[in-house]
ZAFIRO-656228 format. One record per residue (C-alpha): x, y, z negated; residue number from 1; chain. Coordinates in nm, 4 decimals, decimal comma. Layout:
@x:X | y:Y | z:Z | num:NUM | cadena:A
...
This chain:
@x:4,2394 | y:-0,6713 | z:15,8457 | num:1 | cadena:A
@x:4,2925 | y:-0,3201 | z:15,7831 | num:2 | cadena:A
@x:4,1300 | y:-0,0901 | z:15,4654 | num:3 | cadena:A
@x:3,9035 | y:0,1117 | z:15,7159 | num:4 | cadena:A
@x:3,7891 | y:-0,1530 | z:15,9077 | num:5 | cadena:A
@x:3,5775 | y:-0,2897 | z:15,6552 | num:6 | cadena:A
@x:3,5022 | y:0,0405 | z:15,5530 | num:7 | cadena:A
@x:3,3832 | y:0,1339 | z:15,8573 | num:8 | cadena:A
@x:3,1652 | y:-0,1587 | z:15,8324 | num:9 | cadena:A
@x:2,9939 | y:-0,1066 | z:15,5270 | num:10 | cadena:A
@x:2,9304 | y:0,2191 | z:15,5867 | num:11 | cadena:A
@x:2,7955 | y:0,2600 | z:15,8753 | num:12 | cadena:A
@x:2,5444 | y:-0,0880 | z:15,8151 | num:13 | cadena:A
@x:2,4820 | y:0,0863 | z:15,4703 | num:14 | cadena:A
@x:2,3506 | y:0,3990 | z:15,6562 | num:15 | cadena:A
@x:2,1693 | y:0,1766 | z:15,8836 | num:16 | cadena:A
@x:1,9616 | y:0,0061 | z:15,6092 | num:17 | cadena:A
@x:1,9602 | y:0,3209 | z:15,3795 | num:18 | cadena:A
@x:1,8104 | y:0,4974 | z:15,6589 | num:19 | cadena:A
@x:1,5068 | y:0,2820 | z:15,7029 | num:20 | cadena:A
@x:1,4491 | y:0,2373 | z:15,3104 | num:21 | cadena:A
@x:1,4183 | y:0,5847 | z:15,3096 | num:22 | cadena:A
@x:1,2081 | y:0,6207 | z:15,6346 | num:23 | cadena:A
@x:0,9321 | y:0,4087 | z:15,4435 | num:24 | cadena:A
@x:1,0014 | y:0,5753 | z:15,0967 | num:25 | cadena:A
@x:1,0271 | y:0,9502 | z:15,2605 | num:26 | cadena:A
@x:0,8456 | y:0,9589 | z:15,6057 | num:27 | cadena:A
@x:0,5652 | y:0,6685 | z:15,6049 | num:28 | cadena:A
@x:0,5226 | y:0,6468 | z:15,2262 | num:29 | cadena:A
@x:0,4805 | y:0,3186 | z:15,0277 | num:30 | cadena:A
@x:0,0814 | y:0,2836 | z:15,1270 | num:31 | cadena:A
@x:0,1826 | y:0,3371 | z:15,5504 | num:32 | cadena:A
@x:0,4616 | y:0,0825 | z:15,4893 | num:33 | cadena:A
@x:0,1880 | y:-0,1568 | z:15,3691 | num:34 | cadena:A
@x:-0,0266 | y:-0,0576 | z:15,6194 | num:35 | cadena:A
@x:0,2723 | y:-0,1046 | z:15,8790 | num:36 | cadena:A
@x:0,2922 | y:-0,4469 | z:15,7145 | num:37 | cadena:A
@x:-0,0125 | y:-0,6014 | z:15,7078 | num:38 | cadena:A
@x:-0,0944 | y:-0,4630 | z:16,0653 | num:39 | cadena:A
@x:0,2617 | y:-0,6813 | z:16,1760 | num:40 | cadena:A
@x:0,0801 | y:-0,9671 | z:16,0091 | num:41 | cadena:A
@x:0,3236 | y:-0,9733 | z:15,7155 | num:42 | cadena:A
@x:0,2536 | y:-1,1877 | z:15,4027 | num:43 | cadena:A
@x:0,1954 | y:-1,0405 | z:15,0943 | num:44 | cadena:A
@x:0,2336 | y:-0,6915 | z:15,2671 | num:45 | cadena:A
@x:0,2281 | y:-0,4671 | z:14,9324 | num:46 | cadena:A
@x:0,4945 | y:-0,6973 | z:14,7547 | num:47 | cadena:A
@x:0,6941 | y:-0,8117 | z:15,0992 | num:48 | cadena:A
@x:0,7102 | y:-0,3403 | z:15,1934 | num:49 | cadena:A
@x:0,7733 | y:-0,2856 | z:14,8338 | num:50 | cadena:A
@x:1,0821 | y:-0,5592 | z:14,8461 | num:51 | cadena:A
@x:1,2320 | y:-0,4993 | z:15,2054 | num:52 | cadena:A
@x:1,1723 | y:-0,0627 | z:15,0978 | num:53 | cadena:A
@x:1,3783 | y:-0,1480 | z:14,7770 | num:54 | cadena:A
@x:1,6024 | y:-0,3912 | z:14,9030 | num:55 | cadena:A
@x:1,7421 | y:-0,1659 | z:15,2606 | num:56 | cadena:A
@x:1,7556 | y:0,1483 | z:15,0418 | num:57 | cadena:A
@x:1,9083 | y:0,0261 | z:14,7251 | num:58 | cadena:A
@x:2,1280 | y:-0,2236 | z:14,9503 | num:59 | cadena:A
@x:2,1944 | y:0,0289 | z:15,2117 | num:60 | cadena:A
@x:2,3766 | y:0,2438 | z:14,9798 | num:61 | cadena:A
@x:2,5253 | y:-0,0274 | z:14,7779 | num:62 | cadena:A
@x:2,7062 | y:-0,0966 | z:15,1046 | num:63 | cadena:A
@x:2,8398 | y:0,2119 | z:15,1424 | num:64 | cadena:A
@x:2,9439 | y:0,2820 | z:14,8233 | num:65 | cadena:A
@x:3,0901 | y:-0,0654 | z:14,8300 | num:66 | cadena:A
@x:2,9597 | y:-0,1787 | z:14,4826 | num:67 | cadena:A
@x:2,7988 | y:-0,5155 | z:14,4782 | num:68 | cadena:A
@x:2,8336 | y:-0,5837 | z:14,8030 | num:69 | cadena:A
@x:2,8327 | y:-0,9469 | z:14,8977 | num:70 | cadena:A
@x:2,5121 | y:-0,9480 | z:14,7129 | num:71 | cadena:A
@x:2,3890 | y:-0,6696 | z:14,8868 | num:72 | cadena:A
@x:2,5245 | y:-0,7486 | z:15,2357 | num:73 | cadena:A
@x:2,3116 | y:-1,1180 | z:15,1378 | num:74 | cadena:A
@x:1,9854 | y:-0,9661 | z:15,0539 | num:75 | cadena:A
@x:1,9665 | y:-0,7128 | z:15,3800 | num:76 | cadena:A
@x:2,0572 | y:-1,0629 | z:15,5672 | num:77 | cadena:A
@x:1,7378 | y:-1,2049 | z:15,4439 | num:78 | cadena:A
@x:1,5963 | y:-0,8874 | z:15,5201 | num:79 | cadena:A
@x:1,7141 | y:-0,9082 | z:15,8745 | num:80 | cadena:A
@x:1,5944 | y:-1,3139 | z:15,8659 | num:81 | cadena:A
@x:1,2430 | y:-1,2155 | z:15,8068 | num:82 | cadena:A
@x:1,2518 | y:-0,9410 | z:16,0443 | num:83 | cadena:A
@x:1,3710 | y:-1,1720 | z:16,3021 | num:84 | cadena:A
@x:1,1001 | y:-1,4479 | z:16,1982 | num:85 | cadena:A
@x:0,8163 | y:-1,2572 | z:16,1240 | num:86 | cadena:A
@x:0,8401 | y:-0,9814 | z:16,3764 | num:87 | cadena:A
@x:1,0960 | y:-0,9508 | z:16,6487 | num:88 | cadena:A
@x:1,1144 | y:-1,3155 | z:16,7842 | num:89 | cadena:A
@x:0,7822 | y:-1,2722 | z:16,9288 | num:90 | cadena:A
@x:0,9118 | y:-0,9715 | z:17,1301 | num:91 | cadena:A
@x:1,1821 | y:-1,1770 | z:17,3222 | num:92 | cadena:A
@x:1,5659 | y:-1,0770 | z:17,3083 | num:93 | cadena:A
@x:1,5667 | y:-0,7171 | z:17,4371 | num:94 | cadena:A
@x:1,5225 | y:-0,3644 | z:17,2213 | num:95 | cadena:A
@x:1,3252 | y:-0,2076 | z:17,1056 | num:96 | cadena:A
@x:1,0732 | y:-0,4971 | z:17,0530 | num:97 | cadena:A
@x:1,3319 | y:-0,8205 | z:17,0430 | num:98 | cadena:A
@x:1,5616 | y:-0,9708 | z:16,8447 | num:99 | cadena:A
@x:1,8586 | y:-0,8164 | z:17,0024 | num:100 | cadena:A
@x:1,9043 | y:-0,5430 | z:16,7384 | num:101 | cadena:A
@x:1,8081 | y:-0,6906 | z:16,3741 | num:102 | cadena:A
@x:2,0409 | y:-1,0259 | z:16,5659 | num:103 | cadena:A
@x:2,3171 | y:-0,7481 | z:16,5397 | num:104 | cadena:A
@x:2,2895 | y:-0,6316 | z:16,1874 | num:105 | cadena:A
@x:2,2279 | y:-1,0329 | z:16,0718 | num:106 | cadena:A
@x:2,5541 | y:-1,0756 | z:16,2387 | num:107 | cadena:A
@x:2,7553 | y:-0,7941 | z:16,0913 | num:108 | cadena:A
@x:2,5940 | y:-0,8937 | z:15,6998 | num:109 | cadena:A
@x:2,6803 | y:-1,2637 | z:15,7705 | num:110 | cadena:A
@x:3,0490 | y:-1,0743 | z:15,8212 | num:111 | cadena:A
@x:3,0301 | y:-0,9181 | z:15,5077 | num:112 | cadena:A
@x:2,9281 | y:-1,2235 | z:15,2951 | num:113 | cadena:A
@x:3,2411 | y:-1,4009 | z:15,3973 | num:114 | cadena:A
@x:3,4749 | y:-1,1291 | z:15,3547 | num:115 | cadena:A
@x:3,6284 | y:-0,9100 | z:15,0265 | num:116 | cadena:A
@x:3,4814 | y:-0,5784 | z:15,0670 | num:117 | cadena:A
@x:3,7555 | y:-0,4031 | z:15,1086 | num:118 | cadena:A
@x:4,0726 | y:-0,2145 | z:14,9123 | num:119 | cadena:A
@x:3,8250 | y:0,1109 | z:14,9892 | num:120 | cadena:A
@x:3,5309 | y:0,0022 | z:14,7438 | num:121 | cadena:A
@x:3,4171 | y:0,0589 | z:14,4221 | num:122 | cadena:A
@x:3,4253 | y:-0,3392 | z:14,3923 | num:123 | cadena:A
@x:3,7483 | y:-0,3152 | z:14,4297 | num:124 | cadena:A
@x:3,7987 | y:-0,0600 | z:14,2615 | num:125 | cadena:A
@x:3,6463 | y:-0,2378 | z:13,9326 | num:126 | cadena:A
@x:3,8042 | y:-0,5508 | z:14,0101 | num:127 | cadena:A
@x:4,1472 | y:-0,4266 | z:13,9657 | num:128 | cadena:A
@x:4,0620 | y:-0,2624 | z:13,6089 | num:129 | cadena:A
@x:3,9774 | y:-0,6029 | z:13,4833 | num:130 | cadena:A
């Protein structure tokens, strides 16, 4: 597998998930993400938002930065898990309300977990100064 495959990967999956950490930090704000939460019937809504906020934009730029990234690729999977569990299954398999598009992402994070994240990473990048 090429350099820019996997960097094509992680990137665009990091702008994915750094999209929607930032759509509940910058456009809904911590409180509406809660709100969003507890409406889905989310556990633990301030401290599950607060998590899955931290977690997609933290992660989501981790990704495409490529530093850390089989841990981040494995904490946007959970992520994606719950997402699948708590919100989309109920919806069926079809977009916008199934399982079809968080199924996607799961898929493409499993991906990541099994592979080296690339000769275009900072992982890599720090791995070979070692």
């Amino acid at each position: 597998m090429g350099p820019w495959t996997l960097l094509v990967l992680r990137v665009i999956f990091g702008i994915i998930f750094a999209a929607h950490g930032g759509q509940k930090v910058w456009v809904f704000g911590l409180e509406g993400t809660i709100k969003l939460f507890t409406s889905l019937g989310i556990p633990a809504p301030a401290l599950t938002a607060t998590g899955v906020t931290a977690v997609e934009l933290i992660g989501g730029l981790a990704l495409v930065l490529g530093v850390l990234t089989r841990l981040a690729a494995g904490l946007l999977a959970l992520d994606m898990l719950g997402a699948i569990v708590l919100v989309d299954l109920k919806g069926g398999f079809f977009a916008p309300h199934g399982v079809e598009l968080p199924l996607a992402l799961l898929a493409g994070l499993v991906a990541l977990l099994g592979l080296d994240p690339g000769a275009l990473s900072l992982d890599a990048r720090r791995l070979s100064e070692r």
